[in-house]
N, C-alpha and C positions, 0 to 999 in steps of 0.2 A: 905508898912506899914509906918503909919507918925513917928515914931522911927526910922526909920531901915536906914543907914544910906548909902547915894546914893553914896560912894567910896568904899565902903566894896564889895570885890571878892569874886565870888560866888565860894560855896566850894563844889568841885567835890569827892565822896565818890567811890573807883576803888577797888571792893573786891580782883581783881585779884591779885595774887603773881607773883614779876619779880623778877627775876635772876641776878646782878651784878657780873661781872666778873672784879677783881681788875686788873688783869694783860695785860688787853685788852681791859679793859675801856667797853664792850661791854654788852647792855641789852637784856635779853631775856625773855621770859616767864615761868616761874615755870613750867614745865611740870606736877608736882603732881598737881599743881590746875585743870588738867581734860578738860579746854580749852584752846582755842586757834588755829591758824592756823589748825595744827593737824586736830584738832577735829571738826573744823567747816568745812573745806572745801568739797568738793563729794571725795567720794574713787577714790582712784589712780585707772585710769584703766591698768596701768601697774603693778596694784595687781597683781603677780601671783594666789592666791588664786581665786579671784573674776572675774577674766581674764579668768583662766581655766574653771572654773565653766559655764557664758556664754557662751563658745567657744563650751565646749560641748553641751550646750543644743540645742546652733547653729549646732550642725554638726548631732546629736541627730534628730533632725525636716527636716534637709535637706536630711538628709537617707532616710529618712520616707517619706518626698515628690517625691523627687525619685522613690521611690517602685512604691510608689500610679498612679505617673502619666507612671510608663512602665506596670502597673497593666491598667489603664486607655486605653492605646492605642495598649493592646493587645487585651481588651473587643472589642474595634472599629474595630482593624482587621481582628477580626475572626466577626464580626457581618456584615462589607463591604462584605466579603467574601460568608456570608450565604445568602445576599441578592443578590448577584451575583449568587448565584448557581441558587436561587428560581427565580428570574428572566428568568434564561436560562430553568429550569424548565415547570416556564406557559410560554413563547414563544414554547419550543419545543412541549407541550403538544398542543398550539392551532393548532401548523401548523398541527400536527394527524387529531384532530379534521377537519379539511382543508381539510386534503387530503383525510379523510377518506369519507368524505359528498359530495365533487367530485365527488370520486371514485364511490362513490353510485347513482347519475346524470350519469355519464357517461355509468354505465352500464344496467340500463334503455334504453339507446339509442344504445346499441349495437344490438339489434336486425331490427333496424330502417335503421344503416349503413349496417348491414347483407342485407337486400333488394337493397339497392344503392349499395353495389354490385354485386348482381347476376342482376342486371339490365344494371348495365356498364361491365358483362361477354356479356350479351344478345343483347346489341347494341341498351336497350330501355331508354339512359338517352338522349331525344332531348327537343330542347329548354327551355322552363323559367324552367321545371324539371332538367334538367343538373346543370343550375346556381345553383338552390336551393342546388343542393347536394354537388356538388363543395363548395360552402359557408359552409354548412353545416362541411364536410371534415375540409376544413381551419380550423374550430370554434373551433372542437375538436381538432385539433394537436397543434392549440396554448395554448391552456389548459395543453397538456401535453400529450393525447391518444395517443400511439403509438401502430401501426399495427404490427404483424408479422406474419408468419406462408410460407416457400415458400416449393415449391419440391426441395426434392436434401438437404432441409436440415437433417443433425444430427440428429437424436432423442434423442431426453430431456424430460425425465420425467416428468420435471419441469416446464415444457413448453409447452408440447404437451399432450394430451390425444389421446389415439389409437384405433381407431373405427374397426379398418382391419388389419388384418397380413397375411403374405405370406412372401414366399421363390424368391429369382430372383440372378441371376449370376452377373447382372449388379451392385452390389454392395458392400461393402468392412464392410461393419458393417452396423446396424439399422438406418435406414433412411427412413425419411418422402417423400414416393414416392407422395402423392398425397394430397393436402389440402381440406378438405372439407368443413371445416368453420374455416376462421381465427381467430388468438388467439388476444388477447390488453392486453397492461398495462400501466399502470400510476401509475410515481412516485417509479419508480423500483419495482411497484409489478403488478404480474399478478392478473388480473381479468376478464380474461378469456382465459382460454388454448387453444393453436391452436387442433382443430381436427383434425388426418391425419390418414391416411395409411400406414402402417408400414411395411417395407420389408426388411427380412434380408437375408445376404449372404447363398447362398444354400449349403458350403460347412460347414456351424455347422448344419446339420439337422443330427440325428441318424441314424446309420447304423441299414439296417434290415439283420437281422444274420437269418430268419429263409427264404428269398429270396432266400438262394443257398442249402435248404435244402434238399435233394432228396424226391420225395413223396413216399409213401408207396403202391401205385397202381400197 
């Protein structure tokens, strides 16, 4: 202003109240006025109030995460788990399927091997016919065909089918005196029983009680 006069101090207007202290010379701030350090700075986080209060909502949320994530990784182990089963599941079920469609090829040709045997009894397997059967033979045992059926063995229900029975001294329990068509299996199961002749020890046959009967003549 062209009045105003260019040495005159500008006057600074400070609503605040300060505190003089006579005995220590020292100034402070009116606490009644409401500001000030106090009041302006961020909360102490050495608040116990506002320190506790965080801390829980901190431990609050980290419980809670916890849960969720052993909540989480028990779903995954039991889910690892059931895809393990179901895995072993369809592999165990194809290999059935496998053996069972084999199984069923193979026994197709058992009447086939039934001839290339009683022809290798007979002494008619010669030349490229031999090879053939031979090869033949190999193709199925690498498969898995396995032959059985001899004399002299056991009787097994299981295993044999009994075309003939008879009594004979010459042996100690039920036994396959004679084979008449060899039995096969594949894959630990029969599919097809040996047929034999069965003869058991003559001394379980019945006594005849009416042999020493006197006749009435």
């Amino acid at each position: 202003m062209s009045g105003a006069d260019p040495f005159e101090q500008p006057i600074v207007r400070d609503k605040r109240r300060v505190h003089f202290d006579p005995a220590s010379g020292a100034v402070s701030q009116d606490p009644r006025s409401g500001e000030g350090p106090a009041s302006a700075g961020p909360t102490d986080p050495a608040d116990p109030f506002d320190g506790g209060r965080r801390g829980g909502v901190d431990s609050i949320e980290l419980s809670q995460l916890r849960t969720e994530v052993a909540e989480r990784t028990a779903d995954l182990q039991r889910l690892q788990a059931e895809y393990a089963n179901y895995r072993k599941r369809v592999e165990r079920d194809r290999e059935a399927v496998r053996e069972f469609a084999v199984g069923e090829a193979l026994t197709a040709l058992l009447p086939v091997l039934d001839d290339i045997g009683r022809a290798r009894e007979h002494g008619e397997l010669e030349g490229g016919f031999r090879q053939v059967a031979e090869a033949l033979d190999a193709a199925v045992a690498k498969v898995g065909l396995t032959r059985f059926g001899q004399p002299g063995d056991p009787f097994d229900p299981t295993q044999h089918e009994a075309l003939m029975h008879s009594y004979s001294d010459e042996v100690t329990e039920p036994t396959a005196v004679q084979i008449l068509q060899s039995g096969y299996s594949y894959a630990g199961r029969v599919i097809r029983p040996a047929r034999v002749a069965v003869a058991e020890p003559t001394v379980g046959l019945p006594i005849d009680e009416t042999a020493d009967e006197p006749s009435d003549q």
